[in-house]
N, CA, C and O atoms as a Tripos MOL2 file, in Angstrom:
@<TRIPOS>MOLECULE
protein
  296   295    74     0     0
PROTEIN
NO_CHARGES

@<TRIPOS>ATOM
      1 N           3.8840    9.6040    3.6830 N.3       1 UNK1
      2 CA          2.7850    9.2080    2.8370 C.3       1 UNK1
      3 C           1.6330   10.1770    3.0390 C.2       1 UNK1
      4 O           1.5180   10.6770    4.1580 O.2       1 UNK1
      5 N           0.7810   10.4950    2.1030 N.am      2 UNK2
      6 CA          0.1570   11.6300    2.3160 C.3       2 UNK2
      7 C          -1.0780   11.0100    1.9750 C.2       2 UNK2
      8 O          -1.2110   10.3040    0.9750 O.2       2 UNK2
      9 N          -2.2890   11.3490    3.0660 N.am      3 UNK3
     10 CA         -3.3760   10.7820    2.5920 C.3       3 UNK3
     11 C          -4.4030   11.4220    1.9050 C.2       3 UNK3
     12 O          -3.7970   12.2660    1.2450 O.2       3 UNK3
     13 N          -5.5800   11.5350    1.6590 N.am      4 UNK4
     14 CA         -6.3720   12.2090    1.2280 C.3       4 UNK4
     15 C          -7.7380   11.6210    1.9450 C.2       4 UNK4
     16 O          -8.7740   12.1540    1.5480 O.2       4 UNK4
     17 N          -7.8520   10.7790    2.7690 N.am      5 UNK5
     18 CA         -8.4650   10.0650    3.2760 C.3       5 UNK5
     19 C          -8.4900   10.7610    4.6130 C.2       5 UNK5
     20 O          -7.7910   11.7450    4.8570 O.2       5 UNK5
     21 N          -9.5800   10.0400    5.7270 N.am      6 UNK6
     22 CA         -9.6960   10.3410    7.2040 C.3       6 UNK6
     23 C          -9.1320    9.3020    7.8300 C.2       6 UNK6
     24 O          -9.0790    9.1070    9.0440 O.2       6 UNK6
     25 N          -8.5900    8.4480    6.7090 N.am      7 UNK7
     26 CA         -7.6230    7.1630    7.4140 C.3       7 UNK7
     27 C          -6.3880    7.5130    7.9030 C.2       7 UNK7
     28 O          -5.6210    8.2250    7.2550 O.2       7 UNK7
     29 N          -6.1860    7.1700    8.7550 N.am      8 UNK8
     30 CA         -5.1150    7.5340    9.2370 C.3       8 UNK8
     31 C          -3.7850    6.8130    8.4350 C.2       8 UNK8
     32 O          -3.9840    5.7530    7.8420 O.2       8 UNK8
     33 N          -2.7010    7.3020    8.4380 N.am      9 UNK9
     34 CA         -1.4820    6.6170    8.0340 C.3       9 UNK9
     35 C          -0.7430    5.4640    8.4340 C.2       9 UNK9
     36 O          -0.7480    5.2690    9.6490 O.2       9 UNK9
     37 N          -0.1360    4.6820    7.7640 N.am     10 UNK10
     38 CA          0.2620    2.8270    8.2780 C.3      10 UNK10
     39 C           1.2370    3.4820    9.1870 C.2      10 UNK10
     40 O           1.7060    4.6050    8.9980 O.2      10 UNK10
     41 N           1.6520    2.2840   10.7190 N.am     11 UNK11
     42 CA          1.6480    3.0250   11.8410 C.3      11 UNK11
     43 C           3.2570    3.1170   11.7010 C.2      11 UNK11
     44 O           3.9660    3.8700   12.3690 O.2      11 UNK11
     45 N           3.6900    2.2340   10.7330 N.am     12 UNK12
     46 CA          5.4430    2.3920   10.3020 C.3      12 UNK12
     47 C           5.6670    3.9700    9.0940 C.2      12 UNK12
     48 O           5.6420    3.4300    7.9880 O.2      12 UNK12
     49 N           5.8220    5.2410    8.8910 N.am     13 UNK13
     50 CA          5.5720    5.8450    8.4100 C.3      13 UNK13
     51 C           6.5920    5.7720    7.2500 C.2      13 UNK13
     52 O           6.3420    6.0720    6.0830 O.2      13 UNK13
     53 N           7.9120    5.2840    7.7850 N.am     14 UNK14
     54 CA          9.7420    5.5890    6.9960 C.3      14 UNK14
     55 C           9.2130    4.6110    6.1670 C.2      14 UNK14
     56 O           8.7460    3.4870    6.3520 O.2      14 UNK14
     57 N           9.4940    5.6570    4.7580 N.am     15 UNK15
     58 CA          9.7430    5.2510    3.5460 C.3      15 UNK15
     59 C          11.1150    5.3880    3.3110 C.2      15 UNK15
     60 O          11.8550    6.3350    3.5760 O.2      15 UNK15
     61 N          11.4440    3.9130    2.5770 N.am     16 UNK16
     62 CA         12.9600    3.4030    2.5870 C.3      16 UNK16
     63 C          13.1350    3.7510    0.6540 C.2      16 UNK16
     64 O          12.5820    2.9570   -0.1070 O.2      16 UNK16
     65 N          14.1730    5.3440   -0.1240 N.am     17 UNK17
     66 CA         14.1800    5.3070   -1.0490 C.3      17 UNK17
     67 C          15.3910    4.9100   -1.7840 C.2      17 UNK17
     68 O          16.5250    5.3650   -1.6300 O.2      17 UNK17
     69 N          15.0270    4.0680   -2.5430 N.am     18 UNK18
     70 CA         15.6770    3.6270   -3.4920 C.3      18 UNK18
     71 C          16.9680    4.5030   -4.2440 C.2      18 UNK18
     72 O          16.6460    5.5700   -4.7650 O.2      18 UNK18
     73 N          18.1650    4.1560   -4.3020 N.am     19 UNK19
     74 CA         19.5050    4.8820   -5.0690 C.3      19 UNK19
     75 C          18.8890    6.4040   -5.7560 C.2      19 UNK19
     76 O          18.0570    7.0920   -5.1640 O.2      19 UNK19
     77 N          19.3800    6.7020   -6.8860 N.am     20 UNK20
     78 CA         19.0010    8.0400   -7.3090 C.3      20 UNK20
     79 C          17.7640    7.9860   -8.4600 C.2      20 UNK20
     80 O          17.4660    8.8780   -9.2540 O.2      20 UNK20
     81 N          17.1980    6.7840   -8.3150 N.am     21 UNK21
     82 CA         15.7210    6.8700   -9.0310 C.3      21 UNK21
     83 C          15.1310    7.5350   -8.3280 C.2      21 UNK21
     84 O          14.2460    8.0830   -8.9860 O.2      21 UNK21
     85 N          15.0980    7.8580   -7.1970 N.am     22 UNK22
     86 CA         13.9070    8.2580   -6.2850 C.3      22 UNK22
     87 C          12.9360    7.2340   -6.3450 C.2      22 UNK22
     88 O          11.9900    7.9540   -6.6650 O.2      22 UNK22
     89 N          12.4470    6.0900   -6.2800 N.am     23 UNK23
     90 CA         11.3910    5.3040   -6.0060 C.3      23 UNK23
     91 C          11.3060    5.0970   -4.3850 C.2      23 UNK23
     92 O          12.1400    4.9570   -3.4910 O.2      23 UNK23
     93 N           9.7910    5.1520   -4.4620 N.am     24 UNK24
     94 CA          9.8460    4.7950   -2.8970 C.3      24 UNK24
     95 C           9.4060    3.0810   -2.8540 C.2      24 UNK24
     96 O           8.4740    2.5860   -3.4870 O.2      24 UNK24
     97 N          10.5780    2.1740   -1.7040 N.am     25 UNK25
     98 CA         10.3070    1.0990   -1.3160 C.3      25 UNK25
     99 C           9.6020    1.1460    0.0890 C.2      25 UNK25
    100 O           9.7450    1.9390    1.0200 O.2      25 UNK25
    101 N           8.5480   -0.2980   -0.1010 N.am     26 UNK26
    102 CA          7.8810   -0.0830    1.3920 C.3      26 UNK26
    103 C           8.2550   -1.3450    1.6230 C.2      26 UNK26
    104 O           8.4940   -2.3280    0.9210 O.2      26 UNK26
    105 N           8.2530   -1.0120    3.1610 N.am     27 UNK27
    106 CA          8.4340   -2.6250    3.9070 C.3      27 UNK27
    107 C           8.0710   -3.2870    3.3630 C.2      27 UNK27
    108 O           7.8480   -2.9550    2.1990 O.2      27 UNK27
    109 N           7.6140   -5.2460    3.9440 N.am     28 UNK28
    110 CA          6.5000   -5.8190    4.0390 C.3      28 UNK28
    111 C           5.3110   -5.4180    5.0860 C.2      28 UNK28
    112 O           4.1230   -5.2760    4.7960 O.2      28 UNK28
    113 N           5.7700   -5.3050    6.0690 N.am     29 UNK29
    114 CA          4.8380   -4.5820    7.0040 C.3      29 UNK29
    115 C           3.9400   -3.0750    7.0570 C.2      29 UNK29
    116 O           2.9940   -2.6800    7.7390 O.2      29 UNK29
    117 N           4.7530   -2.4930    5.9890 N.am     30 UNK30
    118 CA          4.2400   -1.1370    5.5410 C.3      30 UNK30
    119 C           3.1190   -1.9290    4.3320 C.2      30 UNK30
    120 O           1.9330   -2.0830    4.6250 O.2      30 UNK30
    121 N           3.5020   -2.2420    3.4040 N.am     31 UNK31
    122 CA          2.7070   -3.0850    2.7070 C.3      31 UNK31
    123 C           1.5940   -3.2660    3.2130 C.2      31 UNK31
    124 O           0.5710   -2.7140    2.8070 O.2      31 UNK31
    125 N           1.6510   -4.0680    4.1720 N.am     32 UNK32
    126 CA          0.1260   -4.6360    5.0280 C.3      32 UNK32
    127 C          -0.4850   -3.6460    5.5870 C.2      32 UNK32
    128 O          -1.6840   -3.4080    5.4460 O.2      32 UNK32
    129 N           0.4440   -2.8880    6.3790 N.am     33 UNK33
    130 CA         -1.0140   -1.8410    6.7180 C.3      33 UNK33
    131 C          -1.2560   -0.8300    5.4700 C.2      33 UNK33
    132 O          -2.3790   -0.3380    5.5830 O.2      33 UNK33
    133 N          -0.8930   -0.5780    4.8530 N.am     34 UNK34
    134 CA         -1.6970   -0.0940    3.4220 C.3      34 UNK34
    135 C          -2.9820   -0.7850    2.9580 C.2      34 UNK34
    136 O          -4.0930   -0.2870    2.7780 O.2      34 UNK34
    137 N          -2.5650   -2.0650    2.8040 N.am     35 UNK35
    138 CA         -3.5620   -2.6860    1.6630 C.3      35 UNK35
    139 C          -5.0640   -3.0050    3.4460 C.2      35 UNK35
    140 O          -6.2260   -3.3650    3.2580 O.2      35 UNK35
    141 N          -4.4540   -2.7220    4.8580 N.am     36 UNK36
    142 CA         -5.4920   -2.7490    5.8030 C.3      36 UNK36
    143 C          -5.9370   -1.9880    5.8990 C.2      36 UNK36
    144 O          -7.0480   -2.1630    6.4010 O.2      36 UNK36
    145 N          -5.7190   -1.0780    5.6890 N.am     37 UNK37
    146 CA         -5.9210    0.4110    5.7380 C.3      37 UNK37
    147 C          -7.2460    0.8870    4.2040 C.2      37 UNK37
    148 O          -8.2150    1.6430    4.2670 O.2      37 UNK37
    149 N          -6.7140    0.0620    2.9750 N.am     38 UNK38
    150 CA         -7.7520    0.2690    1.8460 C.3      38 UNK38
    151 C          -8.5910   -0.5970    2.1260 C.2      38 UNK38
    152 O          -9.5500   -0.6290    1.3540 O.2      38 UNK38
    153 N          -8.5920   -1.3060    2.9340 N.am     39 UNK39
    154 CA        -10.1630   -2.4710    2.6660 C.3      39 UNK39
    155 C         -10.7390   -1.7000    4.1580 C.2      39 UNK39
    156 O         -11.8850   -2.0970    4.3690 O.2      39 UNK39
    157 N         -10.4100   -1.0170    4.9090 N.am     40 UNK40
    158 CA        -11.3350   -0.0090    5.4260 C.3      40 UNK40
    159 C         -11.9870    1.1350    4.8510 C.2      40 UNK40
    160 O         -13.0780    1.6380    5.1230 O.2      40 UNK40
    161 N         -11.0580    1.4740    3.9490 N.am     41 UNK41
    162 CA        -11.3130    3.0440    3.6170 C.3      41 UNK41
    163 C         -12.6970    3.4450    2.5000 C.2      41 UNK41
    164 O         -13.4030    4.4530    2.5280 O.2      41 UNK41
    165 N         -12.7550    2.4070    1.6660 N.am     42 UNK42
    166 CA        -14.2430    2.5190    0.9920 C.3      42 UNK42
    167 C         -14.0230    3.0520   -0.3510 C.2      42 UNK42
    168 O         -14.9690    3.3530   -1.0790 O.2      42 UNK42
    169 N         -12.4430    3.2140   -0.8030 N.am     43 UNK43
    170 CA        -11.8970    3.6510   -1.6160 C.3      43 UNK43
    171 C         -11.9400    2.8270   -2.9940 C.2      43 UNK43
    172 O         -12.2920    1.6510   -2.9060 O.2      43 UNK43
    173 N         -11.6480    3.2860   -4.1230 N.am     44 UNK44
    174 CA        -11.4060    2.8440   -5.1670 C.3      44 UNK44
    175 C          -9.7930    2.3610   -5.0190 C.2      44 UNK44
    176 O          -8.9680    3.1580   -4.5710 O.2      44 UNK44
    177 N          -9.3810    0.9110   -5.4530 N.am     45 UNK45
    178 CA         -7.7440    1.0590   -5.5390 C.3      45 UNK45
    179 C          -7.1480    2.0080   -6.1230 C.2      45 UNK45
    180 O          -6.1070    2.2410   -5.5090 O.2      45 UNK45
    181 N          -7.3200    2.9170   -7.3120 N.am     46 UNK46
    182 CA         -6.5340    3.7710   -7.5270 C.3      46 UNK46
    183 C          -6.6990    5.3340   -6.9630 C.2      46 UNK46
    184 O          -5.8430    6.2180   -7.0130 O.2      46 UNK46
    185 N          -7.9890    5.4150   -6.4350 N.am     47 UNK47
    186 CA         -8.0690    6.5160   -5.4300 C.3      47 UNK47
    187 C          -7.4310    6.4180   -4.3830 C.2      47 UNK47
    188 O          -6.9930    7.4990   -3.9880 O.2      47 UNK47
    189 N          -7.1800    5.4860   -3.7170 N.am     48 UNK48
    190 CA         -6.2190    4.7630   -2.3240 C.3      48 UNK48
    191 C          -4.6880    4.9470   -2.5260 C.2      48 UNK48
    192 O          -3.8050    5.4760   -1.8510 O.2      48 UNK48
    193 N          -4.7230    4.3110   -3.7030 N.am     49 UNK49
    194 CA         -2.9040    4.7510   -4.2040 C.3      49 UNK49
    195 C          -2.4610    5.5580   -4.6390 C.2      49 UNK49
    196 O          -1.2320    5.5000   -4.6590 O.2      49 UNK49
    197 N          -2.8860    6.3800   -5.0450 N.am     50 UNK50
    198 CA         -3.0070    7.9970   -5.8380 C.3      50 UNK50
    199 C          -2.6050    8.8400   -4.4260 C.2      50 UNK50
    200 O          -1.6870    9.6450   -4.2710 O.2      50 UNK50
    201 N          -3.5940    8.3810   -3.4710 N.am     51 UNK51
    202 CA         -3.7730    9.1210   -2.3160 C.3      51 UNK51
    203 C          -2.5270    9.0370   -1.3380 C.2      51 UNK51
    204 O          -2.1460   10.0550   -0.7600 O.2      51 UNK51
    205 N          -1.6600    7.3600   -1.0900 N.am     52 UNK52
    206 CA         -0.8370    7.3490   -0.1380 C.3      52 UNK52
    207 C           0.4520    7.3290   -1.3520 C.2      52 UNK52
    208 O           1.5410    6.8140   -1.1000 O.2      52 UNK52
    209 N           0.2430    7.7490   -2.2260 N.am     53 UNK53
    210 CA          1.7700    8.1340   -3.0410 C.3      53 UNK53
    211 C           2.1560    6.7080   -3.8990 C.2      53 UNK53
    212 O           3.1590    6.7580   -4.6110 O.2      53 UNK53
    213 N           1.3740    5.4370   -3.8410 N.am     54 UNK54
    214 CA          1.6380    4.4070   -4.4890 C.3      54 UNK54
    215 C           1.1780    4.2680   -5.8920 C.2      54 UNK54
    216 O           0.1600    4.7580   -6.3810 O.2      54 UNK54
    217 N           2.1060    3.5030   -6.4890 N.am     55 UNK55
    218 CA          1.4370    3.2980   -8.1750 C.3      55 UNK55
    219 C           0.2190    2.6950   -8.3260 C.2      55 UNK55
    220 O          -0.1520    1.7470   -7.6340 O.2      55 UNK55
    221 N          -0.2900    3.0970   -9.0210 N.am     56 UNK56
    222 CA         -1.7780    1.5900   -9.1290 C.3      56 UNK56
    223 C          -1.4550    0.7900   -9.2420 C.2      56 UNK56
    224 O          -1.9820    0.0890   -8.3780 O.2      56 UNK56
    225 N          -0.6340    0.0710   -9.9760 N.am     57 UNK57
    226 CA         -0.1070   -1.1380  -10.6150 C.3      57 UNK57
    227 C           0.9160   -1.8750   -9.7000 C.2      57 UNK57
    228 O           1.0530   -3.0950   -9.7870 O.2      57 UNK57
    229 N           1.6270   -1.1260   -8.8270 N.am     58 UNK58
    230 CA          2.0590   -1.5440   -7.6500 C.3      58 UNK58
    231 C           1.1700   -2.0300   -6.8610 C.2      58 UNK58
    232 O           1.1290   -3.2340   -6.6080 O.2      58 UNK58
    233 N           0.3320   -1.1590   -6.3630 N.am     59 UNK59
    234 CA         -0.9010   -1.8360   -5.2270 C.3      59 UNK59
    235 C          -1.1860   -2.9820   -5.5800 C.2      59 UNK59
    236 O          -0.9510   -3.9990   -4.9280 O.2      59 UNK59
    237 N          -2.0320   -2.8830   -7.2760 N.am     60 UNK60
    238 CA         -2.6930   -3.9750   -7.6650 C.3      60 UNK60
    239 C          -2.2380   -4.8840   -7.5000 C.2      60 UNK60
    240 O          -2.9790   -5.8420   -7.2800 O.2      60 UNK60
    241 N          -0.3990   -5.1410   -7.5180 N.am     61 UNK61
    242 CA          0.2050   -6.7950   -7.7300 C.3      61 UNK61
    243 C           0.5860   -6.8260   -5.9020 C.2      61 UNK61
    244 O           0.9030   -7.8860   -5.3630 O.2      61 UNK61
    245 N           0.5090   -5.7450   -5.2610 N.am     62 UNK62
    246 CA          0.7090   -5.9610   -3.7040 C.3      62 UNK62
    247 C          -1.2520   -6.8360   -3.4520 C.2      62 UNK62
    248 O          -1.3620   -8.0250   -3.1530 O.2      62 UNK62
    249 N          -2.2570   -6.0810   -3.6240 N.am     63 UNK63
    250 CA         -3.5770   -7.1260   -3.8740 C.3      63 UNK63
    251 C          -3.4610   -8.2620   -4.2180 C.2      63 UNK63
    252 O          -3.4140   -9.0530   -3.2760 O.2      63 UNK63
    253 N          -3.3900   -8.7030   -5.2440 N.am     64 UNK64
    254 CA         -2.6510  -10.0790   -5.8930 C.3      64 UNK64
    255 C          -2.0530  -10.5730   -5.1050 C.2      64 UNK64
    256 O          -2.6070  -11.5670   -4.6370 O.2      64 UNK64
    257 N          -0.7530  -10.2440   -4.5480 N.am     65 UNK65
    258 CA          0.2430  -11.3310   -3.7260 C.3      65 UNK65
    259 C          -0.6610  -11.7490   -2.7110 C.2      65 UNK65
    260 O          -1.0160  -12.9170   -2.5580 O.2      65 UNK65
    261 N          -1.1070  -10.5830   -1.8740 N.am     66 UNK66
    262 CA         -1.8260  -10.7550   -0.6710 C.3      66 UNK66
    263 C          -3.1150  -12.1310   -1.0940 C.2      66 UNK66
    264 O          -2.9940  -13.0370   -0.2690 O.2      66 UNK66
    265 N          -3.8510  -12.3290   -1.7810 N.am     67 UNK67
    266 CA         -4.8820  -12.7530   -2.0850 C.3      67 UNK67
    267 C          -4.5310  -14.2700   -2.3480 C.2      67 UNK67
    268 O          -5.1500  -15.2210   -1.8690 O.2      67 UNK67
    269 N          -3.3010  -14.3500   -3.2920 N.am     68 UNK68
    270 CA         -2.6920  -15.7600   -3.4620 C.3      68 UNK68
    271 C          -1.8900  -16.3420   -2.4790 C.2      68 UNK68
    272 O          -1.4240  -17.4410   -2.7770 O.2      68 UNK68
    273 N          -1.6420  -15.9390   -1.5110 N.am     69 UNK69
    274 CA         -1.2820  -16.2940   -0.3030 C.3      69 UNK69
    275 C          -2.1390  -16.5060    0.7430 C.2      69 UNK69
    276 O          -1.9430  -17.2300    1.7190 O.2      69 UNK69
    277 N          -3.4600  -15.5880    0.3960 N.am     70 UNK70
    278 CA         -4.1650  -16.3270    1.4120 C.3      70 UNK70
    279 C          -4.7300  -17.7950    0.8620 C.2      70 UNK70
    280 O          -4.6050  -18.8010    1.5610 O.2      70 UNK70
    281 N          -5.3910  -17.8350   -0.5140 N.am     71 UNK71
    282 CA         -5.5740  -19.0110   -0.8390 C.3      71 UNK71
    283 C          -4.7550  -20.1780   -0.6350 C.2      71 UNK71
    284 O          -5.3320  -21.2260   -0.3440 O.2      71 UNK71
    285 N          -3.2010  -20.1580   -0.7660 N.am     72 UNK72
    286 CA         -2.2650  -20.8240   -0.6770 C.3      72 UNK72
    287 C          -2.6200  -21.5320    1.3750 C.2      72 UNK72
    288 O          -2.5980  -22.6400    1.9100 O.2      72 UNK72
    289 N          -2.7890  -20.6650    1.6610 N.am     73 UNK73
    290 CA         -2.7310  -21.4700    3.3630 C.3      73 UNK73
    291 C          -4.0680  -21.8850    3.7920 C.2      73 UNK73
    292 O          -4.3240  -22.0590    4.9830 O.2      73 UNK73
    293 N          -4.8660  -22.0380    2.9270 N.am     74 UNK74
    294 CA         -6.4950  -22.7650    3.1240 C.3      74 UNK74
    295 C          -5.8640  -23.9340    2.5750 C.2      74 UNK74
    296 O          -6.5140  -24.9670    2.4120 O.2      74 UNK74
@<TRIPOS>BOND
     1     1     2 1
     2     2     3 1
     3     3     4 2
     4     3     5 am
     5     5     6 1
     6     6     7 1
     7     7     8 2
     8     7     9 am
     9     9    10 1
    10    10    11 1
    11    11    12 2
    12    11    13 am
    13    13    14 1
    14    14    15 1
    15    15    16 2
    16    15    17 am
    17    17    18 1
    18    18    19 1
    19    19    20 2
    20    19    21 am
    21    21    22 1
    22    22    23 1
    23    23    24 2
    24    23    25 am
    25    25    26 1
    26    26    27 1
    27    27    28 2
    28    27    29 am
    29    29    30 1
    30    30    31 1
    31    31    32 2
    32    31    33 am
    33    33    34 1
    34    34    35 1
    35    35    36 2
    36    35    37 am
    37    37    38 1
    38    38    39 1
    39    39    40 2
    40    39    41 am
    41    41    42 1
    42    42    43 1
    43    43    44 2
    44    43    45 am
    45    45    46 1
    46    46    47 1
    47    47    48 2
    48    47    49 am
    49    49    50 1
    50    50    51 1
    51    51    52 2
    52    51    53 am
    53    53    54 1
    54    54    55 1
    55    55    56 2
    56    55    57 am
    57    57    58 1
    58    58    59 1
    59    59    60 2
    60    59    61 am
    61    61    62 1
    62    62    63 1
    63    63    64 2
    64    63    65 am
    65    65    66 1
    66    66    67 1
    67    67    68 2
    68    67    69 am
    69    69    70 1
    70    70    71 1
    71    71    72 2
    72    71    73 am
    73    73    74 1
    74    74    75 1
    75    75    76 2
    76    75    77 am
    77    77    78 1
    78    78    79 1
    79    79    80 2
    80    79    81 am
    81    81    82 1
    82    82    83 1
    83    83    84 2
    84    83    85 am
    85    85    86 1
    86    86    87 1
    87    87    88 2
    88    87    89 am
    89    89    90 1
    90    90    91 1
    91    91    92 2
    92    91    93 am
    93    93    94 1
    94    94    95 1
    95    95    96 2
    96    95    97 am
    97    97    98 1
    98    98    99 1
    99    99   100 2
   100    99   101 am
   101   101   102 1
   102   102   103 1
   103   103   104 2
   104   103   105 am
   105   105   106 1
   106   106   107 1
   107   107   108 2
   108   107   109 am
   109   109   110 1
   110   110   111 1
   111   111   112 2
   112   111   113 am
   113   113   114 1
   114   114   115 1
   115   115   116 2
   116   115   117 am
   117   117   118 1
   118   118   119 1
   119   119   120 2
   120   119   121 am
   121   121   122 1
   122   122   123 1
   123   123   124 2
   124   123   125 am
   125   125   126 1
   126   126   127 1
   127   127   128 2
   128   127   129 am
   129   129   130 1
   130   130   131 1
   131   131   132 2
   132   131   133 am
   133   133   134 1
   134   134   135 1
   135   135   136 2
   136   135   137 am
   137   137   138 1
   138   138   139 1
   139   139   140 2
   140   139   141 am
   141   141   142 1
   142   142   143 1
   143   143   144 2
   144   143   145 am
   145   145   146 1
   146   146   147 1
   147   147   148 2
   148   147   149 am
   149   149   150 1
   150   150   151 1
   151   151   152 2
   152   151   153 am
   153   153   154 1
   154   154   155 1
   155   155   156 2
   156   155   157 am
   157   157   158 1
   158   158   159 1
   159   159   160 2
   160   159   161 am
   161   161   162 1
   162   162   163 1
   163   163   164 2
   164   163   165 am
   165   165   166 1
   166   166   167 1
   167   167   168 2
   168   167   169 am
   169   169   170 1
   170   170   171 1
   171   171   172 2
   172   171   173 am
   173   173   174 1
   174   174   175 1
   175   175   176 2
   176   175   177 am
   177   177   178 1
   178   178   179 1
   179   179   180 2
   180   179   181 am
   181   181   182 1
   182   182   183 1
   183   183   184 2
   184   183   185 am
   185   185   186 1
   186   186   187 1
   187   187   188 2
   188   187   189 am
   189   189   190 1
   190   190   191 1
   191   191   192 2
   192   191   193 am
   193   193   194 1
   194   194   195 1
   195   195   196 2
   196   195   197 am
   197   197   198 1
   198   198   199 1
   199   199   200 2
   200   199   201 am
   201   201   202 1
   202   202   203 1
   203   203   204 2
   204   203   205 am
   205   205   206 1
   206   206   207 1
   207   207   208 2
   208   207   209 am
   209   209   210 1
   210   210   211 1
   211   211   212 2
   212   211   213 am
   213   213   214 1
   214   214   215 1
   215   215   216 2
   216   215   217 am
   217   217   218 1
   218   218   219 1
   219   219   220 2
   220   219   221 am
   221   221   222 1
   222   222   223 1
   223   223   224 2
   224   223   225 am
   225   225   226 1
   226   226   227 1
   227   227   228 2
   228   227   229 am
   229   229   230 1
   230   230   231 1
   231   231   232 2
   232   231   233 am
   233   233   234 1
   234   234   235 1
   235   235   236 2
   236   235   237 am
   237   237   238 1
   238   238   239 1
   239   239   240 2
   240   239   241 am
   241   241   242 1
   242   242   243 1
   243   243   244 2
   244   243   245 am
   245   245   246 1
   246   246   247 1
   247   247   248 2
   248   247   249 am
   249   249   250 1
   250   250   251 1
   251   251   252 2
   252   251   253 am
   253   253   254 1
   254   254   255 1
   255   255   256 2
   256   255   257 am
   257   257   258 1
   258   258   259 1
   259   259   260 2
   260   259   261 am
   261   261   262 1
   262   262   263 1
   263   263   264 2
   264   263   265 am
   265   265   266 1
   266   266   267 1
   267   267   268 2
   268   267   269 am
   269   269   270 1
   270   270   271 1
   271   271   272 2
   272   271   273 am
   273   273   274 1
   274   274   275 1
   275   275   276 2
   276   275   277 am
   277   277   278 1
   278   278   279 1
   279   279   280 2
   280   279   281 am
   281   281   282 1
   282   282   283 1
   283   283   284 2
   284   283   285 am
   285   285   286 1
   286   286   287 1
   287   287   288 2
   288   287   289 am
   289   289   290 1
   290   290   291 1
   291   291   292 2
   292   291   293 am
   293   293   294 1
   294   294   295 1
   295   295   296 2
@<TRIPOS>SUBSTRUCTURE
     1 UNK1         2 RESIDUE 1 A UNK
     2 UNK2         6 RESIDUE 1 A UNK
     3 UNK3        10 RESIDUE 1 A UNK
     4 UNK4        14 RESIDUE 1 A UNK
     5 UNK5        18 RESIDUE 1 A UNK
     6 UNK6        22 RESIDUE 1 A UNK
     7 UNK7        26 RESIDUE 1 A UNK
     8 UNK8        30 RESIDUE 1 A UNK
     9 UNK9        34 RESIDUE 1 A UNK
    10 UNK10       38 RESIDUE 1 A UNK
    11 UNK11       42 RESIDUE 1 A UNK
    12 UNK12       46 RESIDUE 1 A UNK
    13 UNK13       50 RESIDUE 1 A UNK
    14 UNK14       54 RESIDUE 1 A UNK
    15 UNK15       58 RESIDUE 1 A UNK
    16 UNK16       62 RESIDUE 1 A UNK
    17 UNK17       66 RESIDUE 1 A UNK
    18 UNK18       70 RESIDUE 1 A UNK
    19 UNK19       74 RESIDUE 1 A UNK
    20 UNK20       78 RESIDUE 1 A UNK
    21 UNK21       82 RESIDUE 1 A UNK
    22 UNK22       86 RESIDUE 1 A UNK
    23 UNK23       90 RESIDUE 1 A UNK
    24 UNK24       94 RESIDUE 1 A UNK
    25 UNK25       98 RESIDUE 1 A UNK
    26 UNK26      102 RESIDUE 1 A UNK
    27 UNK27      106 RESIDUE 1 A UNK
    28 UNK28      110 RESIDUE 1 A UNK
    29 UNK29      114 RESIDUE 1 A UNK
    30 UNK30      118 RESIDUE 1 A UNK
    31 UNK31      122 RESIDUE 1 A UNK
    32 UNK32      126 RESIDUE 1 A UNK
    33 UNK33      130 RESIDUE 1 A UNK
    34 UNK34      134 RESIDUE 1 A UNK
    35 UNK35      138 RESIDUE 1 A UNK
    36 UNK36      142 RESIDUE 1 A UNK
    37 UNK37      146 RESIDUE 1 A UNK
    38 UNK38      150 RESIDUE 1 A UNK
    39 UNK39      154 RESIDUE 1 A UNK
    40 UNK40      158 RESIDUE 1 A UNK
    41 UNK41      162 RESIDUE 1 A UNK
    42 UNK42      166 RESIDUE 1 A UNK
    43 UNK43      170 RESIDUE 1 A UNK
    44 UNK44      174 RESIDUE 1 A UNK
    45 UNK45      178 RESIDUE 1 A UNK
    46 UNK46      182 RESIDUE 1 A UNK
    47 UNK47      186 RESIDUE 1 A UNK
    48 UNK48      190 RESIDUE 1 A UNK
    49 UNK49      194 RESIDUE 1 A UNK
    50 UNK50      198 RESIDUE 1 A UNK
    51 UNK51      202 RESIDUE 1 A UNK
    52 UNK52      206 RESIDUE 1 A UNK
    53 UNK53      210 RESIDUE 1 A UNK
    54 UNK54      214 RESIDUE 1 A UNK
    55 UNK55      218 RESIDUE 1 A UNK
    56 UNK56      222 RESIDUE 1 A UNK
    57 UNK57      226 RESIDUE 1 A UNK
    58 UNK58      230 RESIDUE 1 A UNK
    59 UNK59      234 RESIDUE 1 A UNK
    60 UNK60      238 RESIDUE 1 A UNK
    61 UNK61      242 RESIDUE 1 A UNK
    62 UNK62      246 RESIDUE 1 A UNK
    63 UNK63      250 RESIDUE 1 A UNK
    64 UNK64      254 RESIDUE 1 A UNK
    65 UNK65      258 RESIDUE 1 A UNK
    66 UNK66      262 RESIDUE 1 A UNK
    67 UNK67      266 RESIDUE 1 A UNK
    68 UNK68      270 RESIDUE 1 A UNK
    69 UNK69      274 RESIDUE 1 A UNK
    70 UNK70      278 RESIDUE 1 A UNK
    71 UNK71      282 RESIDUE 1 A UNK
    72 UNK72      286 RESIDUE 1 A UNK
    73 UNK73      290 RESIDUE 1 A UNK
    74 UNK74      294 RESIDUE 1 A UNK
């Protein structure tokens, strides 16, 4: 994952790719330190995902999950 940031990279680095699409799958745990990693960084979401190789629209619904799950356990 390549940053563009002074953030450092999520501490699981292996990106797991997908058959001959080439898509890259991330953990769940890769997941999390991404989206921990953007609520440090001061970034725009699509400057953040642009930056570690993710789609916007990916992040955005990885944001989303994260967010409705936390509501879900209040």
């Amino acid at each position: 994952m390549q940053s563009t940031s002074s953030e450092p990279a999520p501490s699981d680095s292996s990106i797991i790719r997908a058959g001959s699409d080439g898509r890259l799958r991330f953990t769940p745990a890769q997941r999390q330190d991404l989206l921990d990693a953007f609520d440090r960084s001061g970034l725009t979401a699509m400057a953040f995902a642009r930056g570690h190789g993710v789609c916007y629209q990916t992040f955005i619904a990885w944001q989303r999950k994260r967010r409705e799950q936390a509501t879900d356990t209040r």
